[in-house]
NUVO-690681 format. One record per residue (C-alpha): residue number from 1; residue in one letter; z, x, y. Coordinates in steps of 0.25 Angstrom, whole numbers, plus 5000, padded with zeros to 4 digits. Layout:
% residues N
[NUM,'A',[Z,X,Y]]
...
% end
This chain:
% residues 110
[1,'X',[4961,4859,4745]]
[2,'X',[4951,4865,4754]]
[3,'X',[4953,4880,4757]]
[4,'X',[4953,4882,4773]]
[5,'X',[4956,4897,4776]]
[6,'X',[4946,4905,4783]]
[7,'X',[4939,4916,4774]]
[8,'X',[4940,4931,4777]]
[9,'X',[4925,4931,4782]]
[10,'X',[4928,4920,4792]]
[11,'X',[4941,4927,4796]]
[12,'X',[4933,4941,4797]]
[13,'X',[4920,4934,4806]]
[14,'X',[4932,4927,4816]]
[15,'X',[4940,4940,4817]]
[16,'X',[4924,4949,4821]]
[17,'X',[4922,4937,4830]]
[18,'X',[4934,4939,4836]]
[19,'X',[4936,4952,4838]]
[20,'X',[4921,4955,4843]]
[21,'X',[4925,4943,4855]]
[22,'X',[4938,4952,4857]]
[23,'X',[4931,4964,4859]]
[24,'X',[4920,4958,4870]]
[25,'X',[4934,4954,4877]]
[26,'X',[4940,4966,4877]]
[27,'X',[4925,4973,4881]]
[28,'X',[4925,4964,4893]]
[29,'X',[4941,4966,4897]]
[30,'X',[4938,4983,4896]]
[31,'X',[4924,4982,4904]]
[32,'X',[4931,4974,4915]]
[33,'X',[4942,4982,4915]]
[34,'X',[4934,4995,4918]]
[35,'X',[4925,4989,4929]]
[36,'X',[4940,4984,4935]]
[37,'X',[4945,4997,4935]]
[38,'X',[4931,5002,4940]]
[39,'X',[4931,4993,4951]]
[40,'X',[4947,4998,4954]]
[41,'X',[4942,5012,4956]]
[42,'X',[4930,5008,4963]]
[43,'X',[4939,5000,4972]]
[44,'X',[4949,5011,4975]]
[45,'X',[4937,5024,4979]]
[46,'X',[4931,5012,4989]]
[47,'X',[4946,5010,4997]]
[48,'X',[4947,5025,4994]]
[49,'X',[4933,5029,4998]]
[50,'X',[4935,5019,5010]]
[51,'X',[4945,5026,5015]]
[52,'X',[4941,5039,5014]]
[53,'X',[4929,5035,5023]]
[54,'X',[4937,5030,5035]]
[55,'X',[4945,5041,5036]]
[56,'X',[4932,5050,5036]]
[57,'X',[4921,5043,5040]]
[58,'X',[4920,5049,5055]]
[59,'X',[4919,5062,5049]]
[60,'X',[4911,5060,5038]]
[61,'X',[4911,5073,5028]]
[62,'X',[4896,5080,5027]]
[63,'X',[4888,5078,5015]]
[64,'X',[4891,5083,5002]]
[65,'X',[4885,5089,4990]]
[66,'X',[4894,5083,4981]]
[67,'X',[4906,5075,4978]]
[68,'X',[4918,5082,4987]]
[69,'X',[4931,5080,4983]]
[70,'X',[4941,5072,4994]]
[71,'X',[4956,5076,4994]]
[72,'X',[4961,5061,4991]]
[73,'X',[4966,5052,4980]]
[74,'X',[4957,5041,4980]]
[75,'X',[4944,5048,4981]]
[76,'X',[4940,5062,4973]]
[77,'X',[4928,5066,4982]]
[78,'X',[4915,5062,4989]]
[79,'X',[4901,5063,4993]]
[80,'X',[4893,5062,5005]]
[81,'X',[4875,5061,5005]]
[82,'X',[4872,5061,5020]]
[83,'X',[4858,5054,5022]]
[84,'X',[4850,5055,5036]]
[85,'X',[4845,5041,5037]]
[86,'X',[4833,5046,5047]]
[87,'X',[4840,5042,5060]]
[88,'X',[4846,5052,5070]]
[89,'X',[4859,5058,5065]]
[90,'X',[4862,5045,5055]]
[91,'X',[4866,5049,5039]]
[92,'X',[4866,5039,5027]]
[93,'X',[4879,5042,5021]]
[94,'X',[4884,5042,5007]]
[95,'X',[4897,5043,5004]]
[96,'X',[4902,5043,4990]]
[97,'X',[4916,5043,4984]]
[98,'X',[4921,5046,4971]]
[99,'X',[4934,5044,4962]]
[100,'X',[4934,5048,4949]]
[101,'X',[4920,5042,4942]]
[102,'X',[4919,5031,4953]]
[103,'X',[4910,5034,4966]]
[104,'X',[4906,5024,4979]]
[105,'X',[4898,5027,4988]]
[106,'X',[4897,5022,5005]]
[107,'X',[4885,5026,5013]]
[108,'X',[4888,5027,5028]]
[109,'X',[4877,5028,5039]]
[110,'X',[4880,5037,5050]]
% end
């Protein structure tokens, strides 16, 4: 009679490959799962930040040194840079928003 069981080696080699094509899973499912969330949050400051502009942007605030906090709930604060672009009267304008660790930018010529 032959003997046909695995041996503990062979067992031991299966279970290391296994579990090192288990971890590459798991390392691709938590990576897209952070740039998901990321993306959420990028996605929600834009519609915020959007918003923010239309309400304002005929009487658009004067440069700032820093970031200045804004009394809302969807974006903690801002900053302008205005820029003459060397025509009469026209500025290059950066406006940056900011909630929590993520920031977008628009630039606005007017």
């Amino acid at each position: 009679m032959q003997n046909r069981a695995f041996t503990l080696l062979e067992v031991l080699v299966a279970l290391v490959v296994f579990s090192v094509a288990a971890m590459g899973v798991y390392g691709l499912l938590n990576q897209s799962l952070f740039v998901q969330n990321y993306s959420n949050e990028k996605l929600d400051l834009i519609l915020a930040s959007t918003e923010y502009i239309y309400t304002n942007i005929n009487a658009i605030p004067d440069e700032t040194a820093g970031w200045k906090d804004i009394d809302s709930s969807n974006v903690d604060a801002y900053r302008i840079t205005k820029t003459p672009i060397g025509f009469y009267n026209i500025y290059k304008i950066d406006w940056d928003f900011k909630k929590d660790d993520v920031v977008i930018g628009y630039v606005i010529y007017r």
